[in-house]
C-alpha positions as CSV (number, residue, x, y, z in Angstrom):
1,X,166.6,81.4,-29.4
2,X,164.5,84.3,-27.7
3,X,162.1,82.1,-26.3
4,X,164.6,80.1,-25.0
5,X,165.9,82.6,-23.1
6,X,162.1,83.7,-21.9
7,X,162.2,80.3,-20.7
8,X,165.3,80.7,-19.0
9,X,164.4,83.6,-17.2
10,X,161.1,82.6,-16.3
11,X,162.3,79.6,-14.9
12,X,165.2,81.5,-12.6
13,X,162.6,83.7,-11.5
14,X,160.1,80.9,-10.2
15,X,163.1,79.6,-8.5
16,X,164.0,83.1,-6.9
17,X,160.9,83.2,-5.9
18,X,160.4,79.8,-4.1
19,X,163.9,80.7,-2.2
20,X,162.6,84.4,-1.1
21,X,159.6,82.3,0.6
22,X,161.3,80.3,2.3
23,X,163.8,82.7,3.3
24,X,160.9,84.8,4.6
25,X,158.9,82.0,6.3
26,X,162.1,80.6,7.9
27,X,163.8,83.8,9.3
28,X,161.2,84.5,11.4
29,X,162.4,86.0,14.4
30,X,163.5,84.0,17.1
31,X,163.0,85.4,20.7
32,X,162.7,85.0,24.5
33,X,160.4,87.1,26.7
34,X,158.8,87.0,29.8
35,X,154.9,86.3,29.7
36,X,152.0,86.8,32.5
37,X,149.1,83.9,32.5
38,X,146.2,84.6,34.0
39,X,143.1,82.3,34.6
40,X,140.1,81.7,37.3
41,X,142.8,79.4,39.1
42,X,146.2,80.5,38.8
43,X,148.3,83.9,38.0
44,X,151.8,83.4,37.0
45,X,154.6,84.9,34.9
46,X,157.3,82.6,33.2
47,X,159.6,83.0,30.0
48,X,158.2,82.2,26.5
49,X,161.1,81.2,23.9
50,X,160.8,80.8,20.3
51,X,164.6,79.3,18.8
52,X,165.8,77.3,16.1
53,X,168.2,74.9,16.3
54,X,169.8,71.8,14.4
55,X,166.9,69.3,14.8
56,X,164.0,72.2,13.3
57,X,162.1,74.6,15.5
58,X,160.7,74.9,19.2
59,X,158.7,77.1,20.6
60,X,157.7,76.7,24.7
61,X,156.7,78.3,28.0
62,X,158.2,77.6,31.5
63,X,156.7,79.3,34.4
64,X,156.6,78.4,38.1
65,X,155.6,79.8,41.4
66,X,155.3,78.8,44.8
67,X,151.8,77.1,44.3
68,X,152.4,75.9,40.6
69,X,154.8,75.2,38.1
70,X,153.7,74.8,33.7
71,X,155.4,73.4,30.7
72,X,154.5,73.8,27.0
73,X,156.9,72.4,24.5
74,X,155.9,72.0,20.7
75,X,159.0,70.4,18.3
76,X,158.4,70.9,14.6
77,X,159.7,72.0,10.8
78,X,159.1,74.6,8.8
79,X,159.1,74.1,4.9
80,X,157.6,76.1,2.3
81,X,154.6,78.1,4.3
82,X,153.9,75.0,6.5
83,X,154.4,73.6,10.1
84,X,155.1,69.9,10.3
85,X,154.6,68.7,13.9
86,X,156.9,66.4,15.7
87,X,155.9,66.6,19.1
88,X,154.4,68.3,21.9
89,X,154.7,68.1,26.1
90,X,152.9,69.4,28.6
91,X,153.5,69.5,32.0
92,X,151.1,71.5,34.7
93,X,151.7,70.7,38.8
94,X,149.3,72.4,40.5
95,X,146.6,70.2,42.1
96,X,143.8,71.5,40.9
97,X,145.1,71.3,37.1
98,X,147.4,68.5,37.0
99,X,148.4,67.3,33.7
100,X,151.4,65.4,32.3
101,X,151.2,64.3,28.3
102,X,153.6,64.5,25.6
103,X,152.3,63.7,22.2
104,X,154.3,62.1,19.0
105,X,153.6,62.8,15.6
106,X,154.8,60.1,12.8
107,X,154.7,61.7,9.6
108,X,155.8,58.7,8.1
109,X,153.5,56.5,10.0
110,X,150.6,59.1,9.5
111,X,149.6,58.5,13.0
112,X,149.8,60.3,16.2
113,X,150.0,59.0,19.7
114,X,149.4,60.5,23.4
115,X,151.4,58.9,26.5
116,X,151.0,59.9,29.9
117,X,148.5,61.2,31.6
118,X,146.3,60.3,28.5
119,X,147.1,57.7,26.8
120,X,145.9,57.2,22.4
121,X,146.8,56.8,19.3
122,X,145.1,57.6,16.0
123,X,145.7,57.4,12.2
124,X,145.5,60.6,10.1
125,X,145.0,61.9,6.6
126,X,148.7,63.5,6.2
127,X,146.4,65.9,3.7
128,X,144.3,67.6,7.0
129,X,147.5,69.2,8.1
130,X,147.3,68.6,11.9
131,X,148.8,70.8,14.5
132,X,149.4,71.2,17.9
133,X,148.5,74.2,20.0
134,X,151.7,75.8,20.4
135,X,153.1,75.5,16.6
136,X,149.1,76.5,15.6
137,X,150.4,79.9,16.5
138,X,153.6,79.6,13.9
139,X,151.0,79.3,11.1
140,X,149.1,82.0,12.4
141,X,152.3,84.3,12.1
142,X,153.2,82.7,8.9
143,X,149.8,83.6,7.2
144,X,149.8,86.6,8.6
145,X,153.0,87.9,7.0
146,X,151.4,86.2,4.0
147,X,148.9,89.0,4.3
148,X,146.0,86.7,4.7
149,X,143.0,87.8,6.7
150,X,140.8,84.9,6.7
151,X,142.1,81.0,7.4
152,X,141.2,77.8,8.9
153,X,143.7,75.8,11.1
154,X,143.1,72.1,12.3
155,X,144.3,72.0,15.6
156,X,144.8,67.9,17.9
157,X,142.3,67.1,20.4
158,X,144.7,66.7,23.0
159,X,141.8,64.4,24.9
160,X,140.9,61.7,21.9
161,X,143.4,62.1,19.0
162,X,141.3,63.7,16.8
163,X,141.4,67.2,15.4
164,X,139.3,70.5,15.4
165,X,138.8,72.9,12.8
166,X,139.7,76.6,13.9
167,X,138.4,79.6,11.6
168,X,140.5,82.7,12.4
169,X,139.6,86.1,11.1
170,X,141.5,89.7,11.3
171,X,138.8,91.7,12.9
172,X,140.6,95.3,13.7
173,X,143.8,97.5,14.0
174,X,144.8,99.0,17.3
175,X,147.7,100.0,19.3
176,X,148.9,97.9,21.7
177,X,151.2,99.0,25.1
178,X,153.9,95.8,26.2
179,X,157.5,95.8,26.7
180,X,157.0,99.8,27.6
181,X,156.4,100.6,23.7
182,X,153.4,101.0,21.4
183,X,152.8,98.6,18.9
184,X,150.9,98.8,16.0
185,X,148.5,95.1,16.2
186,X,146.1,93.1,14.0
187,X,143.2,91.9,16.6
188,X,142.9,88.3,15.0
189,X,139.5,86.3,16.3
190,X,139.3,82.4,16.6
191,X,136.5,80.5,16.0
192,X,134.5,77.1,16.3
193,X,131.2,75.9,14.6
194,X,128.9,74.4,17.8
195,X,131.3,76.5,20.4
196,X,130.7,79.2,22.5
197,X,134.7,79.1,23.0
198,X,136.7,82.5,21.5
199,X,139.6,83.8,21.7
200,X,141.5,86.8,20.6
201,X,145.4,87.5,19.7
202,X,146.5,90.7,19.5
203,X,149.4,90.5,17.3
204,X,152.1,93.7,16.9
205,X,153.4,93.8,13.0
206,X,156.5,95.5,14.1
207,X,157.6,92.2,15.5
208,X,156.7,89.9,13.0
209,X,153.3,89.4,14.6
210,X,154.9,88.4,18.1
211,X,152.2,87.9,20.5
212,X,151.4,90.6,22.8
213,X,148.2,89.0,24.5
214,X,145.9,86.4,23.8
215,X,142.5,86.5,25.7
216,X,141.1,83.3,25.6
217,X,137.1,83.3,26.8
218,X,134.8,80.0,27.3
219,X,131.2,79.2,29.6
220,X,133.7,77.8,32.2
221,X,136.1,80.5,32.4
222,X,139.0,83.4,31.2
223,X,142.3,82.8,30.2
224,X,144.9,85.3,29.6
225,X,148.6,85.4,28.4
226,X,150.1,89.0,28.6
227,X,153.7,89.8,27.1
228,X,155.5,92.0,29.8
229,X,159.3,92.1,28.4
230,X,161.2,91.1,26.0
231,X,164.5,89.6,26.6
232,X,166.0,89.3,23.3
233,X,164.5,89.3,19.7
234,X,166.2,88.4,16.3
């Protein structure tokens, strides 16, 4: 009889547990705020939005100028601690940079296809866990509330349909200044085997590891995306 009720209670725990995940994986924040890119090219501010709605998840930028205008749209789920894809657009109008590809993922195909601008389709192992650029930065925040330090992401070759292997790694603590506050943030590195590519993300804990600037360095040139307000959060 008492170990059937040990059983009992173990077994409502483990299912209290599995719902406080996904509670805390799925209520992250949702948000809208205005973001500076800067690169060799091109300086321009547009608004960044994270929302959830009845289809799953999106996250995008939408910025435009006089001389330019960019698009970034990743679609996707969110179940237990992982990022399913379903699709991903870009859209960039200056000359110099033009670009115009949206990419589909069929979970239940196990393949992924690129129309547009580039045009492929390949066939995946489901089990390497494929992400886009844009939702890659969901499971950054999601493993970073999960209080890991060190993890590997595989991220789509937006050029062949394959994938690349991203090692991130917590390297410091500082305070960051955006949005007129301070913010407590974890300087997170990413890495490649046989790149000279890195970037950092400075991420502020007080906002669920929002992004407040990502500094993205190559050979061939600097990339930067600043936050400079928030518009609404939660």
């Amino acid at each position: 009889m008492c170990q059937s009720i040990k059983n009992i209670m173990k077994y409502k725990l483990f299912i209290l547990s599995l719902c406080i995940l996904n509670i805390n994986v799925t209520a992250l924040p949702q948000y809208e705020a205005k973001y500076k890119f800067i690169s060799d090219e091109i300086s321009i501010t547009g608004t960044r939005e994270f929302k959830k709605n009845a289809n799953g998840y999106e996250i995008s930028f939408d910025a435009s100028n006089l001389l330019a205008s960019m698009y970034f749209s990743s679609k996707f789920n969110i179940d237990t601690k992982r990022v399913f894809s379903k699709n991903y657009d870009i859209k960039i109008r200056p000359k110099f940079l033009k670009r115009d590809q949206s990419v589909f993922f069929e979970n239940l195909e196990k393949s992924v296809s690129s129309t547009g601008q580039v045009i492929w389709k390949s066939y995946l192992d489901p089990l390497d866990f494929i992400l886009d650029p844009l939702n890659a930065q969901i499971m950054i925040r999601i493993h970073l509330m999960d209080d890991l330090t060190e993890f590997d992401l595989n991220i789509i070759d937006l050029e062949n349909g394959d994938f690349k292997k991203y090692s991130y790694k917590v390297t410091a603590t500082e305070k960051c200044i955006a949005n007129k506050k301070e913010y407590t943030c974890l300087v997170l590195e990413r890495s490649r085997n046989g790149s000279n590519r890195k970037v950092q993300y400075f991420l502020a804990k007080e906002l669920e590891y929002m992004f407040i600037k990502v500094i993205d360095v190559s050979p061939e040139r600097t990339n930067t995306l600043e936050l400079k307000e928030i518009l609404s959060f939660g």
